[in-house]
C-alpha positions as CSV (number, residue, x, y, z in Angstrom):
1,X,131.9,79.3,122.7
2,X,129.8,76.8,120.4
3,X,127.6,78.4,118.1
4,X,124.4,78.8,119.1
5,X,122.6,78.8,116.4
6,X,118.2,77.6,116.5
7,X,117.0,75.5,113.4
8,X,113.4,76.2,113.0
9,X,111.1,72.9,113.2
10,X,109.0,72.3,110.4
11,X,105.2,72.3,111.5
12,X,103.4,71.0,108.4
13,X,100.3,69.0,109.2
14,X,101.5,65.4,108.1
15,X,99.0,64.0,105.2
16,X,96.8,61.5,106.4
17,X,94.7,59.3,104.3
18,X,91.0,60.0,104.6
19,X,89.0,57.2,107.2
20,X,86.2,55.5,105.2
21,X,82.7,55.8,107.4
22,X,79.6,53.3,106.3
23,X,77.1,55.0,104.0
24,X,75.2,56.8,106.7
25,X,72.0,57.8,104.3
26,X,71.2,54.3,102.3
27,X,67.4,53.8,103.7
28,X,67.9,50.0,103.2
29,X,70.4,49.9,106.4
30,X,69.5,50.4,110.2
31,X,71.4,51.5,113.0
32,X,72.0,47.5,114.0
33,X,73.3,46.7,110.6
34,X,75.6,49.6,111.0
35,X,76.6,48.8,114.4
36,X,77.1,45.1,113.3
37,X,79.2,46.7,110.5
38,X,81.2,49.0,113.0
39,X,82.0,46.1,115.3
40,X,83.2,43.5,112.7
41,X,85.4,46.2,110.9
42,X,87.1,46.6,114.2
43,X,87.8,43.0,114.6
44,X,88.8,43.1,111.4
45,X,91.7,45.4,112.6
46,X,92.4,43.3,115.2
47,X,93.0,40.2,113.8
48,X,95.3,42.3,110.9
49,X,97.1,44.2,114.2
50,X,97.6,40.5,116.3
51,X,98.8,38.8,112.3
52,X,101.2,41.6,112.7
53,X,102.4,41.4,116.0
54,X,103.0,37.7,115.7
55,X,104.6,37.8,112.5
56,X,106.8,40.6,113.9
57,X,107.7,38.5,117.0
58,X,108.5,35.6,115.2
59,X,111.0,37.4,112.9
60,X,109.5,36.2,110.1
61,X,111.0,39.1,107.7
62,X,108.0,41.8,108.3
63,X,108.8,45.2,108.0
64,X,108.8,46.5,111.7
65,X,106.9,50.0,110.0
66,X,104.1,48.1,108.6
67,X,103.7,46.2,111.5
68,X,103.6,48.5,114.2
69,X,100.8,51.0,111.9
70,X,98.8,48.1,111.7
71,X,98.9,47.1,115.5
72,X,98.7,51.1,116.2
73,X,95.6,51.3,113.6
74,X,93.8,47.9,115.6
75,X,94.6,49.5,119.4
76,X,93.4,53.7,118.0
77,X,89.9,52.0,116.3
78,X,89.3,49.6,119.4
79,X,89.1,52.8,121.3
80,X,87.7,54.8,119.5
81,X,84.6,51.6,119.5
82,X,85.1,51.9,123.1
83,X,84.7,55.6,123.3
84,X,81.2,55.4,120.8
85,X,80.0,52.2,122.8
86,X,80.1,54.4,126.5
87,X,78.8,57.7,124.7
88,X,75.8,54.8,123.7
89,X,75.5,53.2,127.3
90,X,75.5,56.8,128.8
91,X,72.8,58.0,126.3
92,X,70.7,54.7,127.2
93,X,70.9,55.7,130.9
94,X,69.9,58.9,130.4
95,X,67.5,58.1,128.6
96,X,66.2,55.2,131.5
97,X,66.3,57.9,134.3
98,X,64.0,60.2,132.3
99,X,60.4,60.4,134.0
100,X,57.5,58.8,131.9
């Protein structure tokens, strides 16, 4: 019979590099400029993640790693935007229904 033998899996939280937020408490901002700032950061991404995907598809020597983080990075911060922007819409509503 084959030995049977079970190899523990190592369960070590992988490192990940901190996400930088918008200075929330700067009194010169509002929440428009930091919306504004939100959205074009996640275009940002996008147009980095499509650059990527292109490049990638055209074989034009990218490193298939770097490539897919960054198209992974653009498609996790769209929706995560996505996420925020129907938590804000839901808020609004609520908000609308209330009685005066």
């Amino acid at each position: 019979m084959a030995d049977m033998r079970i190899i523990p899996v190592d369960l070590a939280p992988a490192t990940v590099a901190p996400v930088r937020l918008p200075e929330l408490r700067s009194e010169s901002r509002d929440f428009g400029q930091l919306l504004g700032r939100a959205v074009q950061d996640v275009n940002g991404l996008q147009l980095k993640g499509q650059e990527a995907a292109v490049t990638l598809a055209a074989g034009q020597g990218a490193d298939t790693a770097q490539a897919l983080t960054a198209i992974e990075k653009a498609n996790i911060t769209f929706q995560f935007a996505l996420q925020i922007r129907n938590k804000l819409l839901d808020a609004y509503q609520e908000v609308m229904r209330m009685p005066v």
